[in-house]
Legacy VTK file of the C-alpha trace (Angstrom):
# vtk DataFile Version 3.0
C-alpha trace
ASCII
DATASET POLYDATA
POINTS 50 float
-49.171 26.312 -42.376
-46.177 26.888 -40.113
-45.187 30.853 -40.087
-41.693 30.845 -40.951
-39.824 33.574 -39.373
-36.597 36.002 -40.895
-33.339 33.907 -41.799
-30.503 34.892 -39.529
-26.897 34.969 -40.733
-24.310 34.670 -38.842
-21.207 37.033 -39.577
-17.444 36.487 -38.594
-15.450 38.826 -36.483
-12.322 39.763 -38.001
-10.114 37.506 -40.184
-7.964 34.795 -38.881
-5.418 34.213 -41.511
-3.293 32.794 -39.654
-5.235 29.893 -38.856
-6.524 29.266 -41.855
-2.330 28.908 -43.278
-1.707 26.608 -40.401
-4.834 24.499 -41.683
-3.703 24.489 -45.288
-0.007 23.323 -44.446
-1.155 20.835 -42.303
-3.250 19.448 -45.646
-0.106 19.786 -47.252
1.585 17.953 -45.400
-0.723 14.887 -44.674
-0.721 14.965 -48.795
2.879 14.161 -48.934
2.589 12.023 -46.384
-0.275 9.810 -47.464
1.213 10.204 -51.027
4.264 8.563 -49.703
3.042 5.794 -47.817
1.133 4.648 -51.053
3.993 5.133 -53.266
6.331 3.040 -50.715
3.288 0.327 -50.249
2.785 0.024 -54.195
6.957 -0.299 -54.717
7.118 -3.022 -52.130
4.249 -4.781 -53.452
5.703 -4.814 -56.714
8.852 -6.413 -55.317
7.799 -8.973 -52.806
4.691 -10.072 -54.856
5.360 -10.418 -58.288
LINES 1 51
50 0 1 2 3 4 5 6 7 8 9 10 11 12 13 14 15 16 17 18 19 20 21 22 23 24 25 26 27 28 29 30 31 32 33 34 35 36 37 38 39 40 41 42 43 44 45 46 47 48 49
């Protein structure tokens, strides 16, 4: 059988909190946005196709 050696794990280096708020109001925002853009899309479907 194959010998299977240690695991490694990889550990960060400090803590980048700032990048990790800049990646969760970007989510935010492309929420809202994609929110709106369906909400829009479903009201003018409404209107124009019924």
């Amino acid at each position: 059988m194959a010998d299977h050696g240690k695991t490694e794990y990889a550990t960060a280096e400090g803590n980048d909190y700032p990048e990790h708020e800049a990646t969760y109001e970007m989510f935010v925002k492309l929420v809202k946005w994609s929110l709106s853009i369906i909400i829009i899309t479903l009201i003018l479907m409404a209107y124009f196709l019924v």
